[in-house]
N, C-alpha and C positions, 0 to 999 in steps of 0.2 A: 696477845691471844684473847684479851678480854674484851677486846674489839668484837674480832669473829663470833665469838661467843655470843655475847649482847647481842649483836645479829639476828644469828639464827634464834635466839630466845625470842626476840620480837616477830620475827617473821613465824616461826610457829606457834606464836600468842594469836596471829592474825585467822579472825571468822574464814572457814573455808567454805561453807555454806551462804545463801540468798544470794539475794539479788545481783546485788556488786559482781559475784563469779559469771554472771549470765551475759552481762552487760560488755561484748567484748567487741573490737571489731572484724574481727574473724565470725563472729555469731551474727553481727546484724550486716554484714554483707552475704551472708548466708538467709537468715530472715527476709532484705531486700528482695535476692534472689529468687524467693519463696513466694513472696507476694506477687512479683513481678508475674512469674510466671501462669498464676492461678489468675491473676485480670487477663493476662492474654489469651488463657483457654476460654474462662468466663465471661467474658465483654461480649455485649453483642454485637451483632452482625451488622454493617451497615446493610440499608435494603440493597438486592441487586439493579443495577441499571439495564434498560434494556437499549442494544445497538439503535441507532438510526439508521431507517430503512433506506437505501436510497431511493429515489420517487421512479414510478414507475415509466416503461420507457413504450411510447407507441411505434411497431413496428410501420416504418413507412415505406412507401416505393420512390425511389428519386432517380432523376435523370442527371447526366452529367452539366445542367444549367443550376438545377434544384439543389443539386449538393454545393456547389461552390459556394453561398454564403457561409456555410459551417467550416469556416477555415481557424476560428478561434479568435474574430478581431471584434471588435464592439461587445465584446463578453455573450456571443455564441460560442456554442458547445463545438468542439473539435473531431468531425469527422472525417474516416478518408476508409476509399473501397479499395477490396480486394477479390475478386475472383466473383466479382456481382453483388457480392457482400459489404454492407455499410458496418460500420464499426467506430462506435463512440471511443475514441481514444482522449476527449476531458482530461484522462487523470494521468494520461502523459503528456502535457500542454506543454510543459519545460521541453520535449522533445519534437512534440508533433505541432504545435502552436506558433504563431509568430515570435520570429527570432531564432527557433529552433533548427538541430539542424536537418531536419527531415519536415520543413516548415511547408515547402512547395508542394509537398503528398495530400497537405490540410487542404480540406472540401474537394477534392479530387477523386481520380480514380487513380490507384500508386500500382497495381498491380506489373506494368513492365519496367518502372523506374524500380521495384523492387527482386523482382527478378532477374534482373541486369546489372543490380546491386550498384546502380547510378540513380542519382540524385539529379542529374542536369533537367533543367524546363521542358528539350528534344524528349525526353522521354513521357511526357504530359503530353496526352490527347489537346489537340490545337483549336476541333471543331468540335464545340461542346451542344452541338445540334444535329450533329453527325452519328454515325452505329461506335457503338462501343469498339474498343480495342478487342480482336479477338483471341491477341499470342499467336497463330497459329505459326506466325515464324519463328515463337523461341526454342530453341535445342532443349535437350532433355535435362540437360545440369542447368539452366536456367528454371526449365518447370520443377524441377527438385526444390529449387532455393525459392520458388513462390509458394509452392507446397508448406516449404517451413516454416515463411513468415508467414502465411494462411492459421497454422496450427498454432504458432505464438502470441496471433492477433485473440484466436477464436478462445485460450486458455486463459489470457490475460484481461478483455476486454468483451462489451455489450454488444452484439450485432442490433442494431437498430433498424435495419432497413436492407432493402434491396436496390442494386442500380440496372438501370433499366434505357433502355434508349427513347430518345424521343418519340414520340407518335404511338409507343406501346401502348398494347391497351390498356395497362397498371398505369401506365405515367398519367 
């Protein structure tokens, strides 16, 4: 028992005050804690950056000769018509671009290839000096499904232009 004794004798000989008591690491993961979070309210702000703009786009008139170079090959821009309307699809180039699989629509007019929901070349206007395609023969669930891809194109992407036929007076 003289053991125990001795013990606690020393252990309540021991300073319970300064420094030493403060010094724990329950306190200075607590302190860390503390600091930590006072630089993160504190710190300033990095400056905001502002977006880049994309460059602005001149609406033009094109004919079904005038658009076909914008099919996305020699790093032109990727356009393809719908319903008269030109539409920058660039930023679909993995789909609308060479290689893609809606590659044939680029610099085109897609409007009955997409309403037919056919991809074949037969669906591409053949005489690109000739009047546009008019639809008048596609059925009504075909003019639905141009209507949709019209509304998808117009949400998604830049109308740039109009197409127009040869000899117009725009062209």
């Amino acid at each position: 028992m003289d053991y125990v004794e001795q013990r606690m004798a020393q252990e309540a000989s021991k300073s319970t005050g300064g420094v030493e008591s403060f010094i724990t690491p329950l306190n200075l993961l607590l302190l860390g804690t503390i600091a930590y979070t006072l630089y993160a309210i504190l710190r300033p702000s990095p400056p905001p950056t502002i977006p880049k703009e994309e460059p602005a786009v001149v609406f033009e008139t094109f004919t079904p000769r005038t658009l076909l170079p914008f099919n996305g090959e020699n790093n032109m821009p990727v356009y393809l018509a719908v319903k008269g309307r030109v539409f920058d699809v660039t930023k679909g180039r993995n789909f609308y671009g060479p290689g893609g699989p809606y590659a044939n629509f680029a610099g085109r007019d897609a409007s009955r290839g997409l309403a037919c929901g056919s991809f074949d070349e037969d669906m591409l206007t053949k005489d690109l000096d000739g009047p546009l395609d008019t639809l008048a023969d596609l059925g009504r669930d075909e003019m639905e499904a141009l209507l949709g891809w019209d509304e998808r194109f117009s949400e998604k992407y830049l109308v740039v232009g109009e197409l127009v036929p040869v000899g117009h007076t725009k062209a």
